[in-house]
C-alpha positions in Angstrom: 0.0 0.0 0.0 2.1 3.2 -1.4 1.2 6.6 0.7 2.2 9.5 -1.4 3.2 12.4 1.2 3.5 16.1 -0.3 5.1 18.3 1.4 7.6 15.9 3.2 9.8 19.8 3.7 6.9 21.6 5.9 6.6 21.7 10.0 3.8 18.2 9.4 5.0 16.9 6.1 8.8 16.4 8.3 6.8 14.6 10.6 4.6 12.3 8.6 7.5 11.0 7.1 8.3 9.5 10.6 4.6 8.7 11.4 2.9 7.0 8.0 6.2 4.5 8.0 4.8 1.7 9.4 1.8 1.7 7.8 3.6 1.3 4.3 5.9 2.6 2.1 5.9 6.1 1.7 6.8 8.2 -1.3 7.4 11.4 0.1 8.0 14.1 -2.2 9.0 18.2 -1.6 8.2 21.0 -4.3 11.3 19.9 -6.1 9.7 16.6 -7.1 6.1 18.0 -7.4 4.8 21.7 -7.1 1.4 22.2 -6.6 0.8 24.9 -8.9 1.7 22.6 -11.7 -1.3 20.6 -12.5 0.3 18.3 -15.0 2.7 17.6 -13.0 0.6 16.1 -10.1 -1.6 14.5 -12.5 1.9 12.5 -14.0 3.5 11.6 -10.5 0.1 10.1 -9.0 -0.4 8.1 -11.9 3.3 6.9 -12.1 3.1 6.3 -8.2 -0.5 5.2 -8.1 -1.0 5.3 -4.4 -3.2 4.0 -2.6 -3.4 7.2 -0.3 -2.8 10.8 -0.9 -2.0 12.9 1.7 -1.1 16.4 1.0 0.9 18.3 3.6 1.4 21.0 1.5 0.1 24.7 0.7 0.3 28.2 0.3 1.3 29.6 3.6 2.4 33.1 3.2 -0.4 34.4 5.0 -0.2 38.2 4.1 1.8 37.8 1.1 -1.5 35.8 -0.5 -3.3 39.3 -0.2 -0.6 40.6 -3.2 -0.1 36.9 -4.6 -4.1 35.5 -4.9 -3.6 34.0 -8.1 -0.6 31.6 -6.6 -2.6 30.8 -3.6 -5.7 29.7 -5.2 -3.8 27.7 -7.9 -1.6 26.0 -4.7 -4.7 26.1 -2.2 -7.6 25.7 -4.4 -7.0 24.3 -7.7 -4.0 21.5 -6.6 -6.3 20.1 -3.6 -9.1 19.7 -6.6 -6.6 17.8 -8.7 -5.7 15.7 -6.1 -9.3 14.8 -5.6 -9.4 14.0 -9.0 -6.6 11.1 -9.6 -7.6 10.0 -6.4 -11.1 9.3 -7.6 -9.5 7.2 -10.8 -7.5 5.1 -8.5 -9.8 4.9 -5.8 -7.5 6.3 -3.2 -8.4 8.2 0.4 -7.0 11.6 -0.1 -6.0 13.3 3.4 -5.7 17.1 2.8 -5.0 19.9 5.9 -7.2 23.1 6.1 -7.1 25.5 8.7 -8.6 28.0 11.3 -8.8 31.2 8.6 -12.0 29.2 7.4 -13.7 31.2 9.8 -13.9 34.6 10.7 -13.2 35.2 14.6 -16.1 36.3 15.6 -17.4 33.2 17.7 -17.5 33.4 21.2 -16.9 29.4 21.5 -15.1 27.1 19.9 -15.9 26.2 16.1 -17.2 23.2 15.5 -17.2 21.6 11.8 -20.8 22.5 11.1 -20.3 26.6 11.6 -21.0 28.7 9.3 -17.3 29.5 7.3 -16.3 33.3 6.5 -12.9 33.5 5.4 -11.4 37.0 6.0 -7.9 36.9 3.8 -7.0 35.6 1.0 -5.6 33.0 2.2 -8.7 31.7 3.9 -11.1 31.9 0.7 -8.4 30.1 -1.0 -7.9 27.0 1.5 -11.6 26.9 2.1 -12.1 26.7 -1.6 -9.7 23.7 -1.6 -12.2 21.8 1.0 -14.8 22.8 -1.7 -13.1 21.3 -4.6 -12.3 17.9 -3.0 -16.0 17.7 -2.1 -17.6 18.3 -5.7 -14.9 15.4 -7.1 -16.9 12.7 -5.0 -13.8 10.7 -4.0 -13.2 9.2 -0.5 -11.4 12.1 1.4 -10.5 13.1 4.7 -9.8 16.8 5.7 -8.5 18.4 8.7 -8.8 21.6 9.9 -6.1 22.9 12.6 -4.2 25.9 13.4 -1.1 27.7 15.0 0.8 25.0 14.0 4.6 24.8 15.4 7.2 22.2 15.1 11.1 22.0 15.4 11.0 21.9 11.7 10.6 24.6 9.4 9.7 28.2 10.5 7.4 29.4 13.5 5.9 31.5 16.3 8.1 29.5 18.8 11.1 30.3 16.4 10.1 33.7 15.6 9.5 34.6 19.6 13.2 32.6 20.2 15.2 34.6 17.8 13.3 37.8 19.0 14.0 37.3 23.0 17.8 36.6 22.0 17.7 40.3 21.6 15.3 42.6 22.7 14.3 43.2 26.1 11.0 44.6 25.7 8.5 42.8 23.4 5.0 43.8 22.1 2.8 40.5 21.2 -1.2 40.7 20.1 -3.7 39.3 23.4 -7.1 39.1 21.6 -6.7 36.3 19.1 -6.9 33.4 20.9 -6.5 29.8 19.8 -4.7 26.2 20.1 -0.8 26.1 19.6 -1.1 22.3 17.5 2.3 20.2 17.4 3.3 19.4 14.2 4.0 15.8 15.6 0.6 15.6 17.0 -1.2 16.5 13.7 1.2 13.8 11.8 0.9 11.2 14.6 -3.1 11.5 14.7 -2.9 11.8 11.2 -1.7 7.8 11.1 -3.8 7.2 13.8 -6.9 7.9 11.6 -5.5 6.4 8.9 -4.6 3.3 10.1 -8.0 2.6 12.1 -9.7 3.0 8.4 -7.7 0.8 7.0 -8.6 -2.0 9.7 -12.5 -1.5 9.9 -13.8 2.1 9.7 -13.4 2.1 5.9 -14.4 5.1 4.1 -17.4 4.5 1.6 -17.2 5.5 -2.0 -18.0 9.5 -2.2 -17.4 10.0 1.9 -16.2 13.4 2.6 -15.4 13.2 6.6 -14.5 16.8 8.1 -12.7 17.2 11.4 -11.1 19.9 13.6 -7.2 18.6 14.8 -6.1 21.0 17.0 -4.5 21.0 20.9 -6.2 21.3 24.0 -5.8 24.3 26.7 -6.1 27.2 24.3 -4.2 31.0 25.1 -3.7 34.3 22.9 0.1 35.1 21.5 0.6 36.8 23.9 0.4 33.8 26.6 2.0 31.8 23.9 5.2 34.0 23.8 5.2 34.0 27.6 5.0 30.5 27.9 7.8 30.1 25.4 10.3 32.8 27.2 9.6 31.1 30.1 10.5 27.7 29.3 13.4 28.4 27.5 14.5 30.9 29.8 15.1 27.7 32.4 16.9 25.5 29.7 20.6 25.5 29.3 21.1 26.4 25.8 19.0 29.8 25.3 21.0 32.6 25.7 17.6 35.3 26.0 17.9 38.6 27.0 14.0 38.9 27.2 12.0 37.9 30.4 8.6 36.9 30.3 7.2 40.0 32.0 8.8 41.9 29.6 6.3 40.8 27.1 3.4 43.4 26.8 0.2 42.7 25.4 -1.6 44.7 22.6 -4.8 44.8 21.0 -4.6 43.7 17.1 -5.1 46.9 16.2 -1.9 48.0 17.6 -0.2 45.4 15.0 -1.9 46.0 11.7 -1.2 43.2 9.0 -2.0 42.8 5.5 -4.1 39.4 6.6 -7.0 39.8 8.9 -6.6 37.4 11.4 -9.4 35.4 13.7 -9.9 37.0 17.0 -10.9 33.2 18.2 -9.5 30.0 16.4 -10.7 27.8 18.9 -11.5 24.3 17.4 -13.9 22.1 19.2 -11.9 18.4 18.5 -15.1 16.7 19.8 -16.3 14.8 16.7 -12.9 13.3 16.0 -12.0 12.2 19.5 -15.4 10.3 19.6 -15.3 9.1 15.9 -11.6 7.8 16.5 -11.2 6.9 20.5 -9.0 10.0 20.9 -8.0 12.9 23.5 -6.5 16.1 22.5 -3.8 16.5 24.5 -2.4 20.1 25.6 0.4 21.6 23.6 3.1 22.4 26.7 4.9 18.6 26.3 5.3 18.8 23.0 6.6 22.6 23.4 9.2 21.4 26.5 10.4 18.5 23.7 10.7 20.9 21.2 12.8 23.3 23.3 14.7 20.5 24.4 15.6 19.9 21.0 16.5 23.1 20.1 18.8 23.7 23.0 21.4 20.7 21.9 22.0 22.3 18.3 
């Protein structure tokens, strides 16, 4: 059973590569191998490879840089994830595609759950929640998973971002009202083969099943408590050399931080329907950030 991984160079496609290995082998390919805004080109290496499941790790990330570049983000975003769909359906393979938070537009006083109504804000949003769109009207057998604030050792982040930040300053100002889940990249990848394997053993996915589910960590904060938590930590590790103390870090309102994006004010994902579909528990996102650290401290 071949699994096809795009994406194998981003925060969860690094991780997958590590998680989907014992359920078979995995082809795992990077932009080098197979960009996304080449539709050809995916349509030649799924049916050279003819997997048996898709799972795309990959997209258009450049959150403010989609409001000048929409084209590029709907092809990558929009267009691939309907391709995808598409050579799935002629081999029928279970695609597994990532979508996020920006689905939504903030203004929620409790957690989303997958049946809310969606408002994208950014381009970036329309263009990911487009992508769910497109794998739907195919018909294949798909699973997609929404999550958000993702952060891994891998690839750039908010925890590497605050890091290389606190080596420096002694004063920082981070936003307080957006508020959401900080989501492991390893936790994504590792429920990820969870899923994937329990379908494979009984909980098949019927001919034309959409499923849609929310992935995202327990115990949810603002950036602001996130940065803390991070200066904190890695302020009692040997390794981080940070001039920046947590109480230095002084909370603002989004409007003192204008960006090209808008951003949710809550990204709060309610995980219920997966953890009772699949026998799981989101677990908080402070072990994974301690290993992570830890990590980070030896190199």
């Amino acid at each position: 059973m071949t699994i096809l991984l795009l994406g194998k160079d981003g925060q969860v496609g690094w991780q997958l590569q590590r998680a989907l290995a014992p359920l078979g082998p995995v082809l795992a390919c990077g932009r080098a191998e197979c960009d996304l805004a080449d539709a050809a080109r995916i349509r030649s290496l799924i049916r050279q490879s003819r997997p048996a499941i898709i799972v795309n790790a990959t997209a258009y990330t450049a959150v403010d840089k989609a409001e000048s570049e929409p084209e590029l983000a709907h092809r990558i975003n929009a267009v691939a994830p309907g391709v995808l769909a598409e050579e799935a359906l002629q081999l029928d393979a279970t695609l597994l595609h990532y979508s996020t938070d920006y689905v939504y537009d903030g203004c929620k006083a409790t957690p989303y759950v997958e049946s809310d109504a969606t408002n994208p804000q950014s381009v970036y949003g329309r263009s990911k929640l487009a992508g769910e769109a497109a794998i739907r009207a195919v018909g294949g057998k798909s699973l997609i998973f929404r999550t958000s604030w993702v952060f891994g050792e891998h690839g750039g982040n908010f925890v590497k971002t605050i890091l290389r930040l606190a080596r420096d300053k002694e004063s920082l100002n981070v936003v307080d009202d957006q508020v959401g889940a900080p989501t492991p990249a390893e936790l994504i990848a590792d429920v990820s083969a969870v899923v994937l394997a329990i379908l494979r053993g009984g909980q098949r996915l019927e001919k034309g099943e959409n499923r849609l589910y929310h992935l995202a960590s327990a115990e949810p904060l603002s950036w602001c408590g996130f940065a803390r938590a991070i200066v904190d930590l890695a302020g009692q590790m040997p390794g981080f050399d940070l001039r920046l103390k947590a109480e230095a870090i002084r909370a603002i309102t989004t409007g003192e931080y204008p960006t090209a994006a808008v951003r949710p004010a809550n990204s709060r994902l309610d995980c219920s329907r997966l953890e009772n579909d699949f026998g799981l528990q989101m677990p908080g996102w402070q072990a994974s950030l301690v290993r992570m650290l830890e990590r980070l401290a030896t190199r």
